[in-house]
Backbone as CSV, one residue per row, in Angstrom:
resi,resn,N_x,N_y,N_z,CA_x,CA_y,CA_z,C_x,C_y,C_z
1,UNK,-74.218,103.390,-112.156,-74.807,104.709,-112.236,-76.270,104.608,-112.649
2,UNK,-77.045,105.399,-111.989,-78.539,105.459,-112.210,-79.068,106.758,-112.997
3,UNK,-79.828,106.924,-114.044,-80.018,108.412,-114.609,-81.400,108.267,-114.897
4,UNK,-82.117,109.295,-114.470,-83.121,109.642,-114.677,-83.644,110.285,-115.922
5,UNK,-84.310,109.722,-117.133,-84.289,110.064,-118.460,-85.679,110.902,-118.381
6,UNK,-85.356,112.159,-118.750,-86.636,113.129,-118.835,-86.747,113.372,-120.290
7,UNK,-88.244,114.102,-120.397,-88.132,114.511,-122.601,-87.829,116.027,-121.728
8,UNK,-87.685,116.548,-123.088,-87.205,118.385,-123.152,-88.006,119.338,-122.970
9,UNK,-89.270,118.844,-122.865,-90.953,119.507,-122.486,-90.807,119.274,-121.057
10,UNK,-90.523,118.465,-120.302,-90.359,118.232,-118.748,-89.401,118.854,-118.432
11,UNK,-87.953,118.787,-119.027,-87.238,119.495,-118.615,-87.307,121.515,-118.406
12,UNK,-87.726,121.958,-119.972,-88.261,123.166,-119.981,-89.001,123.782,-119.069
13,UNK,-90.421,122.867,-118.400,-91.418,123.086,-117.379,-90.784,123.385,-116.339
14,UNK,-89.563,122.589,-116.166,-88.862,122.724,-114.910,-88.016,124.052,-114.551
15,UNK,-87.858,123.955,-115.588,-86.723,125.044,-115.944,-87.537,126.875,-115.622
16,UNK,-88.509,126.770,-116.366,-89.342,127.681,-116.141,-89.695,127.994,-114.781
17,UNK,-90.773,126.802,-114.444,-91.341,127.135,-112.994,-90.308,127.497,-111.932
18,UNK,-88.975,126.842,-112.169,-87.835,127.273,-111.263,-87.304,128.920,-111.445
19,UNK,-87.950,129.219,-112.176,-86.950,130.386,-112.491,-85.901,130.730,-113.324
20,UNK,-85.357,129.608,-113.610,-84.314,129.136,-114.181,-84.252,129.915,-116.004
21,UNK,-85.282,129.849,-116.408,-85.519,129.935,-118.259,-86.516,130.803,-118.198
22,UNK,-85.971,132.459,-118.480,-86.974,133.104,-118.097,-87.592,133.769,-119.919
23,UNK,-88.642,133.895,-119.874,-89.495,134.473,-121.405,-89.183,135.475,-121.041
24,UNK,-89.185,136.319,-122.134,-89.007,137.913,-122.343,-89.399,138.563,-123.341
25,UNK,-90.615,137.710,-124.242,-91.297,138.199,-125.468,-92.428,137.331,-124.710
26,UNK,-93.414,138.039,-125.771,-94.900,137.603,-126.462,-94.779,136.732,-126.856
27,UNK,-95.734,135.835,-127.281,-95.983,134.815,-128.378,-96.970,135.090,-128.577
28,UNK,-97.757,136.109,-129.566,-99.432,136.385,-130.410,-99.633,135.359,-130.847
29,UNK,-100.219,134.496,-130.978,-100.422,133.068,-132.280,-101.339,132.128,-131.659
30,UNK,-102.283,131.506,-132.050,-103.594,130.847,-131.383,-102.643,129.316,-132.088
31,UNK,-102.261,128.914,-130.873,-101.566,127.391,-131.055,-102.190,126.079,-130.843
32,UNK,-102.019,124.856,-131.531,-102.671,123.949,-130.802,-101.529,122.801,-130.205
33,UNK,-102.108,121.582,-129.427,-100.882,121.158,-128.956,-101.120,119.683,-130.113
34,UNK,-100.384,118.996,-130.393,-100.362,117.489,-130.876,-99.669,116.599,-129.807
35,UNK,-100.142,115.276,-129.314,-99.413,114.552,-128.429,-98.975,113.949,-129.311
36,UNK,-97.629,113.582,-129.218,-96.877,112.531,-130.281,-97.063,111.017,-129.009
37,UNK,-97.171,109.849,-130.029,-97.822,108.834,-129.065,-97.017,108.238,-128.776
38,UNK,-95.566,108.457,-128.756,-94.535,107.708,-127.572,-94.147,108.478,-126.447
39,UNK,-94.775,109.744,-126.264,-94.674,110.576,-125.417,-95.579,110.694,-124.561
40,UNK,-96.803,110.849,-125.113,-98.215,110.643,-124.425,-98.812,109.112,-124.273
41,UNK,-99.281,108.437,-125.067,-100.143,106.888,-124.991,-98.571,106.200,-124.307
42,UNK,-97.923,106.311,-124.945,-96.343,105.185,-123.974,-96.163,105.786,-123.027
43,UNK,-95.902,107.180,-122.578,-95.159,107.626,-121.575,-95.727,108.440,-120.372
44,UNK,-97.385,108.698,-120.661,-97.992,109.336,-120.146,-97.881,110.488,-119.427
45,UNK,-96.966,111.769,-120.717,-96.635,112.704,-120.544,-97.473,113.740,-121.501
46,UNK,-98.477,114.271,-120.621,-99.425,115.089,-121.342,-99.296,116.745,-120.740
47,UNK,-98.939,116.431,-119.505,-99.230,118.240,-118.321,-97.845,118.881,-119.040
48,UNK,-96.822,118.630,-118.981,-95.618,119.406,-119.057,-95.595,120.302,-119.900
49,UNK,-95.717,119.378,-121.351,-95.330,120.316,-122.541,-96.788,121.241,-122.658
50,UNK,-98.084,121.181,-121.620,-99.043,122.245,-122.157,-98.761,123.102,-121.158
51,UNK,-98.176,122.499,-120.229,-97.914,123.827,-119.304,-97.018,124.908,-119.485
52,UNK,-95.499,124.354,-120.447,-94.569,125.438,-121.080,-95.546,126.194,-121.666
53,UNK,-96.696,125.874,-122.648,-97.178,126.277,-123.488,-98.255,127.829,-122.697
54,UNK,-98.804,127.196,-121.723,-99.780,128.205,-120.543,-98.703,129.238,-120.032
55,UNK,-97.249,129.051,-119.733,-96.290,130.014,-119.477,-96.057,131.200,-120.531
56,UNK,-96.540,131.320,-121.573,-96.112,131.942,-123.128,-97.198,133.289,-122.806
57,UNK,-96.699,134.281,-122.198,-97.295,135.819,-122.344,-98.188,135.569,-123.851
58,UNK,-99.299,135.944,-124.107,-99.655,135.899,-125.459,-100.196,135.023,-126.129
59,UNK,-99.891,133.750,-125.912,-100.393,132.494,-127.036,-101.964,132.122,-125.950
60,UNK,-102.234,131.765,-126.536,-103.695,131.231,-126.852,-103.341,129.647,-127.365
61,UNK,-103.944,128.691,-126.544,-103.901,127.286,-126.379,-105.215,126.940,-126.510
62,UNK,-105.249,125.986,-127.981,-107.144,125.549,-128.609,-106.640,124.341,-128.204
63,UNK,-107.357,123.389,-127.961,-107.360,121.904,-127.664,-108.094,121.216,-128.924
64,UNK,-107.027,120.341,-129.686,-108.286,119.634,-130.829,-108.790,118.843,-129.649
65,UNK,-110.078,117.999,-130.452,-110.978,117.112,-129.522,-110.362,116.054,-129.797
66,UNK,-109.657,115.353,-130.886,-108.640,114.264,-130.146,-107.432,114.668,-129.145
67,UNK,-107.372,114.531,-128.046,-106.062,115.293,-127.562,-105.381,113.944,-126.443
68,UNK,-104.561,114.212,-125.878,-104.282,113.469,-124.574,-104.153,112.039,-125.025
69,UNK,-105.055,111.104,-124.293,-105.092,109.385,-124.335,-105.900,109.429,-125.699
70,UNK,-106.599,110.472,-126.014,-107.521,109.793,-127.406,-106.494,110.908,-128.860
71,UNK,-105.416,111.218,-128.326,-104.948,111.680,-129.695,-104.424,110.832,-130.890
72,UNK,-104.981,111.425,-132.248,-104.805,111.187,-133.233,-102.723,110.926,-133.743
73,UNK,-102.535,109.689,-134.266,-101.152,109.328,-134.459,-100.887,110.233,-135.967
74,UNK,-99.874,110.829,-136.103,-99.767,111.459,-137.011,-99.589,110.466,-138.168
75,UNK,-99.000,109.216,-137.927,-98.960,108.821,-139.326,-97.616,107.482,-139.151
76,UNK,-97.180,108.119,-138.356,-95.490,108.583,-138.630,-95.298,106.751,-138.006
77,UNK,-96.015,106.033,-137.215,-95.343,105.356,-136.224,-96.212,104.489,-137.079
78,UNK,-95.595,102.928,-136.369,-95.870,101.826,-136.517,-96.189,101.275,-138.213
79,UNK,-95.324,101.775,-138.526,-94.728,101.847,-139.886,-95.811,102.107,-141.243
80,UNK,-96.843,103.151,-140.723,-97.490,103.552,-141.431,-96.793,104.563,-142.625
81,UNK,-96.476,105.270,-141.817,-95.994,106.128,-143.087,-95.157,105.313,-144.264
82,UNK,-95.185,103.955,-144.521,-94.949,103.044,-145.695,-95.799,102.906,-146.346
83,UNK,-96.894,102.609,-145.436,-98.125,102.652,-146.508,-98.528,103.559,-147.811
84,UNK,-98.831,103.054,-148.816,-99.434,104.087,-149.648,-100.884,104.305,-149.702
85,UNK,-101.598,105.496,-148.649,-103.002,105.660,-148.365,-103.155,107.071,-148.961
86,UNK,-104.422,106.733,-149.695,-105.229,108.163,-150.191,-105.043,109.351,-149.251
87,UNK,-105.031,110.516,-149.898,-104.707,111.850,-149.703,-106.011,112.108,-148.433
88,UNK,-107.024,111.593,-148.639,-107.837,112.301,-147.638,-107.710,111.230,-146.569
89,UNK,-106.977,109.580,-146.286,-106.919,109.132,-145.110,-105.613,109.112,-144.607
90,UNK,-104.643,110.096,-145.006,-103.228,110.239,-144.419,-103.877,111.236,-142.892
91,UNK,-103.103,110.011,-141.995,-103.372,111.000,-140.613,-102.974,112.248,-140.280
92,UNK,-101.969,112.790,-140.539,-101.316,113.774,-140.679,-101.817,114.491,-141.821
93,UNK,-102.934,114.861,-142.800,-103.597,115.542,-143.252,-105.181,115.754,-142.676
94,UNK,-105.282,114.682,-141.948,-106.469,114.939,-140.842,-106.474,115.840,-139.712
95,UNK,-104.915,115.502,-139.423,-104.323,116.247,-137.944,-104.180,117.731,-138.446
96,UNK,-103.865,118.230,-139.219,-103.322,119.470,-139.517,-105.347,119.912,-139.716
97,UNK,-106.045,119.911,-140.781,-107.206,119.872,-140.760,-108.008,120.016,-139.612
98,UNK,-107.830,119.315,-138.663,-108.444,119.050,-137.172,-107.748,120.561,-136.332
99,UNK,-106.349,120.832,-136.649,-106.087,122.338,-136.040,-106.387,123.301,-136.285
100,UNK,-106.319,123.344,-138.003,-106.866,124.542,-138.291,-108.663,124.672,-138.014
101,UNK,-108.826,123.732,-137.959,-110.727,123.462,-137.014,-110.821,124.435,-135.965
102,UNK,-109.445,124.206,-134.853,-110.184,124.693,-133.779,-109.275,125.923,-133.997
103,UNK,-108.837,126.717,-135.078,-108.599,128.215,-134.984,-107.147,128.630,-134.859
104,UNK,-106.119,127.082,-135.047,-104.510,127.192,-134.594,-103.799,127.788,-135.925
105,UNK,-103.006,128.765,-135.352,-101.789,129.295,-136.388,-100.781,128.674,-136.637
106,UNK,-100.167,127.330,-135.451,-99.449,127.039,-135.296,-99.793,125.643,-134.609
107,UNK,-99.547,124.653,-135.184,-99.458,122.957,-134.583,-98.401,122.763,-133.896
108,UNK,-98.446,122.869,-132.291,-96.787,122.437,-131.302,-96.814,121.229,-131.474
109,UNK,-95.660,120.164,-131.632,-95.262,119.294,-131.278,-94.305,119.083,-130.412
110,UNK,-93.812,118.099,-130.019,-92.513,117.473,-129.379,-91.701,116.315,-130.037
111,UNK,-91.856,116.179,-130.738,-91.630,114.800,-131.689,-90.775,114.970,-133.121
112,UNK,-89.817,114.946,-133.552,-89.509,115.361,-134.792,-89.639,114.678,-135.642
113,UNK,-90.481,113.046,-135.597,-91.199,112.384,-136.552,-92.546,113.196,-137.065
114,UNK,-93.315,113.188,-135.513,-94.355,114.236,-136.536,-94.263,115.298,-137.265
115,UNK,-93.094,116.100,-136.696,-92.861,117.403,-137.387,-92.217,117.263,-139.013
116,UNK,-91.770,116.385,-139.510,-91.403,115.715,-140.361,-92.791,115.206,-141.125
117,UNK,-93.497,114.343,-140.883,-94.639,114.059,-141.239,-95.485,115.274,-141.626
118,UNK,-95.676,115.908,-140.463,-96.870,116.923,-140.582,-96.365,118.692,-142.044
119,UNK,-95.199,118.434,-141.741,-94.680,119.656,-143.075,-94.612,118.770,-144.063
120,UNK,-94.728,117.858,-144.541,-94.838,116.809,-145.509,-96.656,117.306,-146.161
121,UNK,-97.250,116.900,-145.167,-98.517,117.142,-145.384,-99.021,118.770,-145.849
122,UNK,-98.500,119.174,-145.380,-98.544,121.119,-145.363,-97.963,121.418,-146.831
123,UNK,-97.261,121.095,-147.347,-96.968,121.124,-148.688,-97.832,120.588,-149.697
124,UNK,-98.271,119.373,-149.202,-99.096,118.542,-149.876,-100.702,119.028,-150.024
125,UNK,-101.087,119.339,-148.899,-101.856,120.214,-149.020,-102.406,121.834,-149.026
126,UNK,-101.149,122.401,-149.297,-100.724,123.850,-149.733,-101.101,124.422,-148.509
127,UNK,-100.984,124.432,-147.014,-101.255,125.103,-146.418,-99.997,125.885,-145.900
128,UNK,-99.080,126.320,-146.412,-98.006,126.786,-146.285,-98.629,128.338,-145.643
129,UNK,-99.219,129.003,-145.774,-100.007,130.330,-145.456,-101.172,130.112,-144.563
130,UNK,-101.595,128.537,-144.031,-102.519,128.502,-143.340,-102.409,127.867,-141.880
131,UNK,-101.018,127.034,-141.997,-100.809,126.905,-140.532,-99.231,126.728,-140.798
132,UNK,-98.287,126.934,-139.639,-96.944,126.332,-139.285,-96.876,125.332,-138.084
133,UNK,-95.887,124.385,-138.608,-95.530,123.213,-137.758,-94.447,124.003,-136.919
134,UNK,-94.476,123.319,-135.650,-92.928,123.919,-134.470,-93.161,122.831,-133.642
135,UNK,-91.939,122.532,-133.478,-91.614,122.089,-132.142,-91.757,122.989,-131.276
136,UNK,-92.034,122.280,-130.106,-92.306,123.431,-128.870,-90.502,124.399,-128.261
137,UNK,-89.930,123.820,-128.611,-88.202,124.068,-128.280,-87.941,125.493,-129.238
138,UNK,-88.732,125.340,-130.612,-88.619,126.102,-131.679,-89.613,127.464,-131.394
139,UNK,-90.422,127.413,-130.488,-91.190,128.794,-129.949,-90.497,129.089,-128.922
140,UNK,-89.820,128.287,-127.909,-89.362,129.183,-126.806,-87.893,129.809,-126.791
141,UNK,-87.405,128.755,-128.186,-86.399,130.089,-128.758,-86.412,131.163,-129.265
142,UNK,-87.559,131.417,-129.413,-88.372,132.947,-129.776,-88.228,134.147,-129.169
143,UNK,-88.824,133.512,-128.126,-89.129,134.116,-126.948,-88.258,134.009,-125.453
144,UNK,-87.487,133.595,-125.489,-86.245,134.079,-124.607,-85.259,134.819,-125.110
């Protein structure tokens, strides 16, 4: 047997553009996207999950300036997050910092290492009132 292994951002895209998964709310909220880097730098899956995101009646999509092939690793991989590094060079306090830069209410991911990482950081640096972490799966249950 042969199976074709897709992530849940490809699948969703699909799902959508087919017709298939239809929105039926808004999403108001100026979002940004994060590439998690076994998804994007390994897998070179960048269009899908921004395109669910361009489908969202309402949201507003900021691009940080690391994005795509030059995005910033949250932290999480290659066994950093063992490290014990100062508060201002944890990547994932850069990354969150870098969103609320370009104006995001909300940091999408796809990854539940970063999302793990990055509410780690959000506590740490009290932004509990200044941005929310989501998976992208976690907005379009919103909104269907």
């Amino acid at each position: 047997m042969n199976f074709e292994v897709i992530h849940i951002s490809q699948y969703l895209f699909e799902l959508i553009n087919g017709g298939r998964l239809q929105i039926s709310k808004e999403y108001e909220k100026k979002v940004t996207y994060h590439d998690p880097c076994y998804l994007g730098r390994h897998n070179g899956i960048y269009d899908e999950p921004r395109g669910v995101l361009k489908k969202i009646p309402g949201l507003i999509l900021n691009e940080m300036e690391e994005s795509r092939e030059d995005s910033m690793c949250c932290g999480m991989g290659g066994g950093r997050i063992w490290m014990e590094t100062q508060k201002s060079d944890r990547f994932a306090n850069l990354r969150l910092d870098q969103a609320i830069g370009v104006g995001a209410e909300v940091m999408v991911t796809s990854c539940p290492y970063c999302i793990t990482n990055f509410e780690d950081s959000r506590l740490v640096l009290n932004y509990d009132d200044v941005i929310q972490v989501k998976d992208i799966t976690e907005i379009l249950q919103e909104i269907i």
